[in-house]
N, C-alpha and C positions, 0 to 999 in steps of 0.2 A: 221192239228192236229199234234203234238207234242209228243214223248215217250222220257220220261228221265228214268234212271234208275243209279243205284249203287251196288257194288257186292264186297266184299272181295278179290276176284282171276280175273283174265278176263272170265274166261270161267263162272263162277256165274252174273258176267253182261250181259254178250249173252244168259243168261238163263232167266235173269231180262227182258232182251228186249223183249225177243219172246214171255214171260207172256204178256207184258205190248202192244205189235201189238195186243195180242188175247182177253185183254180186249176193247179195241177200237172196234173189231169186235161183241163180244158177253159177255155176261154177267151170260151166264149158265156155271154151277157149277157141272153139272152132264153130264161129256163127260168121257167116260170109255178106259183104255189102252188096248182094244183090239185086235192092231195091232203096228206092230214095224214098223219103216223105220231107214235106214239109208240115214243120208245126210253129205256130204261133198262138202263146199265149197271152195273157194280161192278169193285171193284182192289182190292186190299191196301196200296195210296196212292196218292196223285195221280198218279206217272209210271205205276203201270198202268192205272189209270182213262183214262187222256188216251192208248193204246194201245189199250183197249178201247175206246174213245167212237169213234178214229178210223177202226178194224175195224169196228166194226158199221156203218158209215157205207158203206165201203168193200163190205161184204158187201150192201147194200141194193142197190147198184151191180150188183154181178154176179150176184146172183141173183135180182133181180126189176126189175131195168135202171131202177130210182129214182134221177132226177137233181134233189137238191136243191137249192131254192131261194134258202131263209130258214134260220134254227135259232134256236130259243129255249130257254134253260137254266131248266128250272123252278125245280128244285131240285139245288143241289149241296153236296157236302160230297170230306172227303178219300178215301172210299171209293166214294161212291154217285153216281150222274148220274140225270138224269129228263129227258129235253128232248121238243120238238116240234120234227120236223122238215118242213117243207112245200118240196113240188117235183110234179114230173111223172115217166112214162116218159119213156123216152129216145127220140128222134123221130132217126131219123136226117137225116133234112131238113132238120133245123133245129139241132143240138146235134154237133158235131164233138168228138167223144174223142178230143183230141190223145196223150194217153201213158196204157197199161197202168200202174197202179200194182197191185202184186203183191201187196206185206203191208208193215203200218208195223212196224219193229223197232223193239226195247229199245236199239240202238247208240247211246250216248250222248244218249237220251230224258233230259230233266229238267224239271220243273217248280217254280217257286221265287216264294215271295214277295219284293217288294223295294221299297224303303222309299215308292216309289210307285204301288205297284200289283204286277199278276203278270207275270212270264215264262215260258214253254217254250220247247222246241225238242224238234226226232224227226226222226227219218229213214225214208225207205220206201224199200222196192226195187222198180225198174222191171224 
């Protein structure tokens, strides 16, 4: 399965993506910003950054059952990410995990400026 996304700045498409991993996961609407994390990662360019940003996201998930909220991109460049990310544990009760996503691949991951702003795209495997 496929996440494309678009965004005004780059750090608004890193924000686009991480929505668009957490729709692929779930489709509840009611996850509360009850806790903050920071996360910081790094890439060798933009299309590994925007791989790592989405793994660590991903790994929040399954090793400490973090369902995010919000995201906010402090600082970003072509190597480095800095965000806030605010959500909850996962309540079973309340937060239905529709689909296991495994890992986001390199499969025809790209990130690209464009005369209006940013583009990606990535793939994960279910």
């Amino acid at each position: 399965m496929g996440i494309a996304a678009e965004g005004d700045s780059c750090g608004e498409l890193f924000r686009q993506m991480a929505l668009g991993l957490f729709r692929i996961i779930t489709s509840c609407d009611d996850i509360q910003p009850q806790q903050e994390l920071e996360i910081e990662v790094r890439g060798e360019d933009r299309e590994e950054l925007l791989v790592n940003w989405l793994s660590e996201l991903l790994y929040l998930l399954e090793s400490r059952l973090f369902l995010p909220a919000s995201f906010f991109i402090e600082d970003i460049s072509a190597r480095h990410l800095l965000a806030r990310v605010s959500g909850e544990p996962v309540d079973p009760a309340r937060h239905a995990l529709e689909r296991e996503v495994k890992a986001i691949t390199y499969h025809r991951v790209q990130v690209e400026q464009t005369a209006t702003g940013w583009r990606a795209q990535v793939y994960v495997d279910l």
